[in-house]
C-alpha positions as CSV (number, residue, x, y, z in Angstrom):
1,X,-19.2,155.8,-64.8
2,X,-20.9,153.1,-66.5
3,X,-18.9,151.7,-69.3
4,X,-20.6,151.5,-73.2
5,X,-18.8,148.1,-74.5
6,X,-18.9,146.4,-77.5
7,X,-17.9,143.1,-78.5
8,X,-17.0,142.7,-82.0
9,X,-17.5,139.2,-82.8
10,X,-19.3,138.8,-80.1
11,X,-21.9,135.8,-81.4
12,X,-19.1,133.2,-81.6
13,X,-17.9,131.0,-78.7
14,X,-16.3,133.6,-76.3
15,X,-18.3,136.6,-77.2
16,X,-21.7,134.6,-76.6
17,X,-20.7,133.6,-72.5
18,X,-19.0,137.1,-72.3
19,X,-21.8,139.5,-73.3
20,X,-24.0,137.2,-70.3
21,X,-21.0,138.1,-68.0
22,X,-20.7,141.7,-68.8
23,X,-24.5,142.3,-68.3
24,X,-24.4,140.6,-64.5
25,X,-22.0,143.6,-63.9
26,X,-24.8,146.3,-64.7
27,X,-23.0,147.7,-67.7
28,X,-24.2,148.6,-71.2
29,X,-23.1,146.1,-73.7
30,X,-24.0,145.2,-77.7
31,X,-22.5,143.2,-79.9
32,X,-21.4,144.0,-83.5
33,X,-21.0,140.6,-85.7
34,X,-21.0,139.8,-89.5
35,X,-23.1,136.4,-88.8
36,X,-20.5,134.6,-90.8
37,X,-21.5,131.1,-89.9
38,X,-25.7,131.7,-91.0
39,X,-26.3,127.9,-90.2
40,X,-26.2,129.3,-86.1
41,X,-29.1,131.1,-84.1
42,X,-27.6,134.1,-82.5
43,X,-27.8,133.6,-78.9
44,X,-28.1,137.8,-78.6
45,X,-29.4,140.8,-80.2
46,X,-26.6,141.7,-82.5
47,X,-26.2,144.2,-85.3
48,X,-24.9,143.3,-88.3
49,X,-22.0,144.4,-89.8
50,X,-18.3,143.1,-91.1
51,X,-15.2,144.5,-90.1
52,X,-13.8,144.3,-93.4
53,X,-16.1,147.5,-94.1
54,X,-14.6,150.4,-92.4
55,X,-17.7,152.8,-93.1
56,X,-19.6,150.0,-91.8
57,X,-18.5,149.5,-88.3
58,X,-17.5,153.6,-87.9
59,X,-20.4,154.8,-86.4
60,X,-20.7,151.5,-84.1
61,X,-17.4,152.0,-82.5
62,X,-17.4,155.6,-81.8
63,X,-20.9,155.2,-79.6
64,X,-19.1,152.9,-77.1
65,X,-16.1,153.2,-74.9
66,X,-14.2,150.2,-75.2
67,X,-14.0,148.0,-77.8
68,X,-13.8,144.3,-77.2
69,X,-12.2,142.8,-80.6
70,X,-13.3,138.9,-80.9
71,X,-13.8,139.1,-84.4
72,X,-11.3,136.3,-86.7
73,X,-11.9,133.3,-88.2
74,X,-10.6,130.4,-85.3
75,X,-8.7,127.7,-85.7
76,X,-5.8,126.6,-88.1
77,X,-8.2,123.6,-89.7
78,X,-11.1,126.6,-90.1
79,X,-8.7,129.3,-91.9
80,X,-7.4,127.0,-94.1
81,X,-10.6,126.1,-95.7
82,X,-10.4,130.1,-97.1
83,X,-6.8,131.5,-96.6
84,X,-7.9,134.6,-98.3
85,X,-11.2,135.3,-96.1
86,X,-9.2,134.6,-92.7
87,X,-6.7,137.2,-93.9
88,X,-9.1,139.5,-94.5
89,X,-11.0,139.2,-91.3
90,X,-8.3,138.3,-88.9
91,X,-5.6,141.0,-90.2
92,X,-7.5,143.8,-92.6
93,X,-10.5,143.8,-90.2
94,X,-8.5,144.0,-87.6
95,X,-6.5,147.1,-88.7
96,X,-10.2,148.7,-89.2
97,X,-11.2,148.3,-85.7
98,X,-7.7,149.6,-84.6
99,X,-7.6,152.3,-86.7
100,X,-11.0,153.9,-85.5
101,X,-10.1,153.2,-81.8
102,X,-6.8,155.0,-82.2
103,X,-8.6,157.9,-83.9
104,X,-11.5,158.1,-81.8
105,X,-9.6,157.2,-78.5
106,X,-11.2,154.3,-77.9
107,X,-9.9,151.5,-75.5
108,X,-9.3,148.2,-77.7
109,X,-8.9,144.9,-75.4
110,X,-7.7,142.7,-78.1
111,X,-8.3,138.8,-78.1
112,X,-5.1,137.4,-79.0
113,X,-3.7,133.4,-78.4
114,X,-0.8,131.7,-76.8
115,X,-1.0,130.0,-80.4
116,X,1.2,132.7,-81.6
117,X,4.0,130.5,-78.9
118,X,4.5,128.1,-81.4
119,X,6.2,124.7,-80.2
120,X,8.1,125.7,-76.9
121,X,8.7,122.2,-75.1
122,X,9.9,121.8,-71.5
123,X,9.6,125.9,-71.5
124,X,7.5,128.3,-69.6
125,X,6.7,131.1,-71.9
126,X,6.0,134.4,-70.6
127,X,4.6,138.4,-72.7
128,X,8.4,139.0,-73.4
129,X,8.4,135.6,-75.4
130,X,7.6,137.0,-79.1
131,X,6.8,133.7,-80.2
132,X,7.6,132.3,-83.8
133,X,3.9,130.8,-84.3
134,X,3.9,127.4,-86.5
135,X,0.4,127.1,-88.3
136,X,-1.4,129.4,-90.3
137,X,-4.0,130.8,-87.8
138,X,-1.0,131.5,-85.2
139,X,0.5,134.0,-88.0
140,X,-2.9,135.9,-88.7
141,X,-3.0,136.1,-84.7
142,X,0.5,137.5,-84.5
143,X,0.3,139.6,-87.1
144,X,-3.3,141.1,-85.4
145,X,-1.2,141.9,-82.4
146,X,1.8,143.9,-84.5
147,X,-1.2,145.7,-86.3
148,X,-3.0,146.7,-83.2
149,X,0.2,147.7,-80.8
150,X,1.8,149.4,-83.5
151,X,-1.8,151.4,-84.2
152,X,-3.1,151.7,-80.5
153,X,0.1,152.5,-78.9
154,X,-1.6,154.5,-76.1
155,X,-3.8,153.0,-75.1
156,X,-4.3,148.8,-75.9
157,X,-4.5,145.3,-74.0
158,X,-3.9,142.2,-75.8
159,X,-4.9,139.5,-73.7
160,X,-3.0,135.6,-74.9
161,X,-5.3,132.9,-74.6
162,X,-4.8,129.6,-73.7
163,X,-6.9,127.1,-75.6
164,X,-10.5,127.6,-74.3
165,X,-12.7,125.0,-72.7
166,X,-16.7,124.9,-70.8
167,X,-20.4,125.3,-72.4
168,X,-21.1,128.3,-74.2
169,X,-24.7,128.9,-76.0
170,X,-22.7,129.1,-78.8
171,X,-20.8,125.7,-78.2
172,X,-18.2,124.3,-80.0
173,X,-17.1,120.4,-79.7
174,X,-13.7,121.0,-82.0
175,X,-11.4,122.1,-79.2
176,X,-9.8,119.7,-76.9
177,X,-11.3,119.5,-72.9
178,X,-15.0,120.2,-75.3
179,X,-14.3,117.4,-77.6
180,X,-12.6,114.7,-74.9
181,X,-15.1,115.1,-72.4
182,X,-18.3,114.8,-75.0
183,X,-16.4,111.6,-76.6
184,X,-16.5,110.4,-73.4
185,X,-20.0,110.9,-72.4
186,X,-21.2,109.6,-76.0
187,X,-19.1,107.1,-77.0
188,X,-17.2,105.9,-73.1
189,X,-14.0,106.1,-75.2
190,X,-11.3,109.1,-75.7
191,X,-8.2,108.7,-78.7
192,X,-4.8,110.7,-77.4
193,X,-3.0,111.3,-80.4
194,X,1.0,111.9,-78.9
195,X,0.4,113.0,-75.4
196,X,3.2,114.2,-74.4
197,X,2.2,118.0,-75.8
198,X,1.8,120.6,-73.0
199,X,-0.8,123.1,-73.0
200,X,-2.6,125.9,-71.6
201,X,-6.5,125.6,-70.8
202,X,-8.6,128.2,-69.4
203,X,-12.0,128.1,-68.7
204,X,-14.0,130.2,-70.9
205,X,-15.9,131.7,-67.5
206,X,-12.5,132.9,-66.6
207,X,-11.4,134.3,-70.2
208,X,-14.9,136.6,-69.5
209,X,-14.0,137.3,-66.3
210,X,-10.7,138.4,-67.1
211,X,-11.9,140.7,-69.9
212,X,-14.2,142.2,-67.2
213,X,-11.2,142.7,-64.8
214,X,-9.1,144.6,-67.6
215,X,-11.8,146.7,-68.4
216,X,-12.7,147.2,-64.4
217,X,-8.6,148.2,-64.0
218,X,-8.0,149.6,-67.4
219,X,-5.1,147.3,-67.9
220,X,-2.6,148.1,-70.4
221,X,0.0,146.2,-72.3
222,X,0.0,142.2,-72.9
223,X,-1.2,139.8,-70.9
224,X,-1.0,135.8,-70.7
225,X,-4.5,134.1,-69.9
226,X,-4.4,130.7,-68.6
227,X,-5.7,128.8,-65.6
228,X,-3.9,125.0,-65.5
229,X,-0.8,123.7,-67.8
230,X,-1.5,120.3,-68.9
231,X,-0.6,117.6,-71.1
232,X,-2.9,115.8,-72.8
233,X,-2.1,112.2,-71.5
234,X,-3.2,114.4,-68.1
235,X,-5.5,116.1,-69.7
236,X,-7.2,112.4,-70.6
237,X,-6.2,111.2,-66.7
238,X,-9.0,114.0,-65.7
239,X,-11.6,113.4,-68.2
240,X,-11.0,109.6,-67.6
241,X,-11.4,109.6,-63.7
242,X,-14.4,111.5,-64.1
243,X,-16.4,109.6,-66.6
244,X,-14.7,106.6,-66.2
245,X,-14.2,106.3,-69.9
246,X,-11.6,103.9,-72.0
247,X,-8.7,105.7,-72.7
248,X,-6.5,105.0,-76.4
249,X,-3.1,106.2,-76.9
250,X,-1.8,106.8,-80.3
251,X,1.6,107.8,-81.3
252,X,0.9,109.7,-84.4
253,X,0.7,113.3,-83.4
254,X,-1.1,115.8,-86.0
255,X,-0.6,118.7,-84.2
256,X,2.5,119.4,-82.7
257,X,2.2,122.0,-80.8
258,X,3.8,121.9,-77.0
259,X,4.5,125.2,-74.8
260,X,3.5,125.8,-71.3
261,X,2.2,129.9,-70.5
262,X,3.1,131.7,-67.5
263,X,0.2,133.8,-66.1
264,X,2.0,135.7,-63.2
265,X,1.5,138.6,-65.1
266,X,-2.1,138.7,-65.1
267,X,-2.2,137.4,-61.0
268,X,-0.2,140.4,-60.2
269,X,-2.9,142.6,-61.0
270,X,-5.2,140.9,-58.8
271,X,-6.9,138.4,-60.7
272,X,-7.6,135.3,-59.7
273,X,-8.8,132.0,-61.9
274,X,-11.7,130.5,-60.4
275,X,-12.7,127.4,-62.6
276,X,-11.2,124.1,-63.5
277,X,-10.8,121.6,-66.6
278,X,-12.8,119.3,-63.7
279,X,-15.6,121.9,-63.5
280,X,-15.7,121.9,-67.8
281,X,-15.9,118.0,-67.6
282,X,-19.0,117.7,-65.2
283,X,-20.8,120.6,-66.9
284,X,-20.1,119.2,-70.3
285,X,-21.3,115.7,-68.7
286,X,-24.4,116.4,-67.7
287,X,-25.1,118.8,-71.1
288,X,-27.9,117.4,-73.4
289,X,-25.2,118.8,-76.5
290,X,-22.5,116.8,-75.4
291,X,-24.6,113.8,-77.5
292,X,-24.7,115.9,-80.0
293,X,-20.9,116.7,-80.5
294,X,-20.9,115.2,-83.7
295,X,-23.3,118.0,-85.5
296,X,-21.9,120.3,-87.7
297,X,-22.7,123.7,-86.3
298,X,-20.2,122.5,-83.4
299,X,-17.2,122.5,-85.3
300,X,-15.6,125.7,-86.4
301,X,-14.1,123.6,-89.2
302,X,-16.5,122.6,-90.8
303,X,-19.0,125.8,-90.8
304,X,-15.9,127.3,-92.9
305,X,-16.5,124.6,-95.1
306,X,-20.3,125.4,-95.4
307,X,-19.2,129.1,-96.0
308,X,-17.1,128.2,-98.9
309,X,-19.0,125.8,-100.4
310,X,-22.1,128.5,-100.2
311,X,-19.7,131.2,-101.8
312,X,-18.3,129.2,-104.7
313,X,-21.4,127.0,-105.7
314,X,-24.2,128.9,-104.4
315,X,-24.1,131.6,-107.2
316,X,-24.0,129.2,-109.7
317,X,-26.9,128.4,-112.2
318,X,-28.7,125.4,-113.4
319,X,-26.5,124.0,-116.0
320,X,-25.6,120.5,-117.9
321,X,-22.1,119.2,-117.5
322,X,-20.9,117.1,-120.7
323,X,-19.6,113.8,-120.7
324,X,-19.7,110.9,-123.3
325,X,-18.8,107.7,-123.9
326,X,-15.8,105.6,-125.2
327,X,-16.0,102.8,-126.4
328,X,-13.3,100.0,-127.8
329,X,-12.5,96.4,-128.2
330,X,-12.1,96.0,-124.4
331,X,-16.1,98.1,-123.9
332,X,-17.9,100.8,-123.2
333,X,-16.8,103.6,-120.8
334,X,-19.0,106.5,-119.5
335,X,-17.4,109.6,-118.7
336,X,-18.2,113.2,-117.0
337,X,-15.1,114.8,-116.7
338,X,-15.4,118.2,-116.0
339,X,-16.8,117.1,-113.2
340,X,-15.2,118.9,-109.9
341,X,-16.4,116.7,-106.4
342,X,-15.3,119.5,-104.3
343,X,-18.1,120.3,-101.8
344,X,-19.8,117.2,-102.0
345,X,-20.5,115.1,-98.7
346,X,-22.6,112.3,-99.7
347,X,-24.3,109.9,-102.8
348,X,-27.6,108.2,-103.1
349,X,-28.8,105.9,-105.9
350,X,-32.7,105.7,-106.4
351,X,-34.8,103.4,-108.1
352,X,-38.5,103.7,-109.0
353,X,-40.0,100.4,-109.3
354,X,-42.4,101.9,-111.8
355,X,-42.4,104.5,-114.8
356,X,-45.6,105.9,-113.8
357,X,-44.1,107.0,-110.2
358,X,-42.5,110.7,-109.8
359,X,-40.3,112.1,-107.1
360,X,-41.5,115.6,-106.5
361,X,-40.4,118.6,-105.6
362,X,-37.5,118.6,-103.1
363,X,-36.2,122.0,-102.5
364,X,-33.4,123.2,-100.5
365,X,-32.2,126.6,-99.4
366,X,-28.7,125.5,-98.7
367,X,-27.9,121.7,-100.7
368,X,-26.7,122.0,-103.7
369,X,-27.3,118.9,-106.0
370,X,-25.3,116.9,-108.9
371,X,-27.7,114.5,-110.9
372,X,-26.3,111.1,-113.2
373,X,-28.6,109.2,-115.0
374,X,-26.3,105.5,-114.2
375,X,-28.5,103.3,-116.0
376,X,-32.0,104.2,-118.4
377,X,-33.4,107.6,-118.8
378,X,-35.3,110.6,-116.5
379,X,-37.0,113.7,-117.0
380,X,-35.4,116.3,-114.1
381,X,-37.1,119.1,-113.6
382,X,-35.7,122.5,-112.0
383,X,-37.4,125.3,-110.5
384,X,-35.9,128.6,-108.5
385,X,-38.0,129.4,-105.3
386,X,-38.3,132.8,-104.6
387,X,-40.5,132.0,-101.5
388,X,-39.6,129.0,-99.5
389,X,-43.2,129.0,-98.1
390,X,-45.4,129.3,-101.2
391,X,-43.4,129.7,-104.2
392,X,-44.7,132.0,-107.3
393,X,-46.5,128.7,-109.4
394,X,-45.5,131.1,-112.5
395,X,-41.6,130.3,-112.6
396,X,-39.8,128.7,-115.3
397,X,-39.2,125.4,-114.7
398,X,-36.2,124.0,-116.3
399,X,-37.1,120.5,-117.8
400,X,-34.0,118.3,-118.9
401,X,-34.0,114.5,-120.3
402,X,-30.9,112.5,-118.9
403,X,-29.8,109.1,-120.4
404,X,-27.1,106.9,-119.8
405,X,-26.8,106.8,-123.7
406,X,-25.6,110.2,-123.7
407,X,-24.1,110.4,-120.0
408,X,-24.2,114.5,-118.4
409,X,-24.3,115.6,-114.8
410,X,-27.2,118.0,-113.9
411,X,-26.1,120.3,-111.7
412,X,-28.9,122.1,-109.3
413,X,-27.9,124.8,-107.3
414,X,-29.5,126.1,-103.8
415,X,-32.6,127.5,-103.4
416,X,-34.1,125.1,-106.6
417,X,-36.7,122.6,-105.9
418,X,-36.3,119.6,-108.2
419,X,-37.9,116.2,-108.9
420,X,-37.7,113.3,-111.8
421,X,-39.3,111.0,-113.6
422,X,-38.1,107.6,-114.9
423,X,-38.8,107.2,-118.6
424,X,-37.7,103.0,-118.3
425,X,-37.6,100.3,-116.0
426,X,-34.7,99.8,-113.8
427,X,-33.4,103.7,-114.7
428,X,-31.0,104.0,-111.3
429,X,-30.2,107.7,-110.8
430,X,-27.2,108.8,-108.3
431,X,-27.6,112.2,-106.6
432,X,-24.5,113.8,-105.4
433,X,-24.8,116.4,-102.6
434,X,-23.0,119.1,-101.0
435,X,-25.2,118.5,-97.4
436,X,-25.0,115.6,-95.1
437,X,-27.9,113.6,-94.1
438,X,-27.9,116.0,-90.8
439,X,-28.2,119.4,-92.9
440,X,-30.4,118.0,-95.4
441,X,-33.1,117.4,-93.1
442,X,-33.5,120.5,-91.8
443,X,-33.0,122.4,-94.9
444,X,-35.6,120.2,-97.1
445,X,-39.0,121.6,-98.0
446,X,-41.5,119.5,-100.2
447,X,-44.0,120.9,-102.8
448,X,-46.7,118.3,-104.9
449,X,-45.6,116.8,-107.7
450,X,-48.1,119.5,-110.1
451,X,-47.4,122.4,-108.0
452,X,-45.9,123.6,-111.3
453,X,-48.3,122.0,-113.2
454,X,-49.0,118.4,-114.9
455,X,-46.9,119.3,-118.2
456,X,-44.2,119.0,-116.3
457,X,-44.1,114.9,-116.5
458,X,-45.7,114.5,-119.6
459,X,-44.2,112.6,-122.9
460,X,-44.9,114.3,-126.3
461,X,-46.2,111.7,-128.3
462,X,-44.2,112.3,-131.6
């Protein structure tokens, strides 16, 4: 019998290698995902839907056999961005997806993490090891494997990862083997922070492959994954010998995890690990993305940060922040100070060299924009866009006069287009923004300067 799978979760890292692995074997796969991370292009037809909505994902799970749950937020740096969205996704979602398997008896392979091992040094750590997991996303993993043994009793695998490595066409450059071996192509240098922590790799062609055998075998119970224990002063030996990169030790050590994983377990069933952190390190080497390590949507970290900053400035509305000015024997002093910089990635100061010149429109989907008239005056005008590709011309547009004699911050939300004016010489205007250089560029669209009519710019002569 052909198997009906489905991967929940499956456009992230793992899912989007596995569901390429599953289809080789002739079997009938989908993916369910909440497409959390928008800024990526989902490598696969998905359908949408967040396990946080039981009703939701109901129907989904009961058309498939067995249930392959990827879905969390990843990464200690990634859930502590939102602690209350990686609890709800790691541990509430995960209860949903457990509890419709167990009531529908559905087979749940869940993707847990040797994270859950904590520190273990100079110790081999097999299943019977509980663990006492040390950071934040090693808890929400622990307590996703307590939720779905203690719900699935019958009938569950959890399978422990090691930390993952190798190309995926969802990549990500924020996880160790990835992020040395790219370093090392782009910049012929590699920093060690410690060293002496011991880890487990696997190769994420193995972590599918190992999915596929429990599924092939029906394997029950909990099960270590991990190809080669290393530490990372090795782990740099490998990547060093093969790119022939510098290598920089540093003593400091930010994460202090150390345990080594036994895998017997797993072997005993009859699987067998077929790839290398050596194989990782030559694909990675020749990979056109490896230059690229540096962009955003390769770091798990900081899309969580583009979530957050989407959900708690995004809604917001065009609006003036106060400020004033103070002034006493020793001078003047220009304030702002309900001011919050949270969110913001970079400045820019402009200066027109003429009155007569305006800067318009910029609009943006995704930046969100803080505006300070630092020296002279401006007109700054505001408009929502309701169609990024021709915008209704009959919109309000929100026309506000800045001055550094009465200092404000204009704040502009996403999906505005927005342009100025100076009203003096030498005005000097800093823009504050919630994008990078990187993002901005593909997330900028430009509209003439009377798409919204002349009026716009004009003085009232008074």
């Amino acid at each position: 019998m052909t198997p009906n799978v489905l991967l929940v979760g499956g456009l992230g890292y793992i899912g989007s290698v596995l569901y390429d692995i599953i289809k080789e074997e002739g079997w009938n796969v989908e993916i369910l995902d909440n497409h959390l991370y928008k800024e990526l292009e989902p490598p696969n037809v998905f359908t949408e839907a967040d396990t946080r909505n039981k009703e939701a994902i109901k129907k989904i799970i009961q058309n498939h056999d067995v249930i392959v749950n990827l879905a969390a937020v990843v990464g200690d740096p990634a859930c502590l961005i939102d602690t209350n969205l990686a609890i709800d996704i790691n541990c509430i979602g995960t209860r949903h997806v457990a509890e419709i398997c167990n009531k529908y008896d559905k087979k749940i392979i869940h993707i847990s993490t040797c994270s859950i091992y904590g520190s273990e040094p100079n110790v081999i750590v097999s299943e019977e090891n509980e663990g006492f997991p040390i950071d934040f996303y090693g808890q929400t993993k622990y307590t996703q494997e307590r939720i779905v043994r203690d719900i699935c009793s019958k009938d569950f695998c959890i399978l422990r990862l090691g930390t993952a490595y190798g190309l995926s066409p969802r990549m990500r450059y924020d996880l160790v083997v990835n992020a040395f071996a790219a370093r090392a192509v782009k910049y012929n240098k590699i920093m060690v922070f410690g060293g002496e922590q011991e880890r487990p790799f696997v190769h994420i062609r193995d972590i599918s492959r190992a999915i596929v055998h429990a599924i092939k075998i029906n394997l029950n119970g909990i099960y270590n994954v991990r190809g080669e224990n290393l530490s990372l002063l090795k782990l740099s030996e490998i990547v060093k010998e093969i790119t022939n990169c510098q290598v920089e030790i540093n003593k400091n050590i930010a994460d202090k995890r150390s345990y080594m994983v036994d895998s017997s377990k797993l072997l005993k069933t009859g699987f067998e690990f077929k790839f290398t952190v050596s194989d990782a390190i030559e694909e990675i080497r020749n990979s056109p993305t490896a230059l690229e390590m540096h962009k955003g949507v390769y770091s798990n970290l900081k899309l969580a940060e583009s979530v957050y900053i989407a959900k708690n400035i995004g809604m917001r509305e065009v609006r003036l922040i106060p400020g004033g000015i103070a002034i006493d024997d020793r001078g003047c002093l220009n304030f702002a100070n309900d001011f919050n910089f949270y969110g913001v990635k970079r400045f820019y100061q402009v200066q027109n060299f003429s009155t007569s010149t305006i800067r318009a429109f910029h609009g943006h989907l995704k930046e969100a924009k803080y505006i300070y008239v630092a020296k002279g005056s401006a007109i700054v005008a505001a408009v929502e866009i309701d169609d990024i590709k021709s915008p209704s011309k009959n919109k309000q547009v929100n026309r506000f006069i800045l001055s550094d004699k009465k200092p404000q911050v204009l704040f502009i939300p996403p999906k505005y287009a927005n342009g100025f004016r100076p009203l003096e010489e030498d005005t000097r205007i800093l823009f504050f923004s919630t994008s990078s250089l990187e993002e901005s560029k593909g997330d900028d669209y430009r509209f003439s300067v009377d798409y919204w009519g002349k009026e716009v710019w004009e003085v009232e002569n008074r």
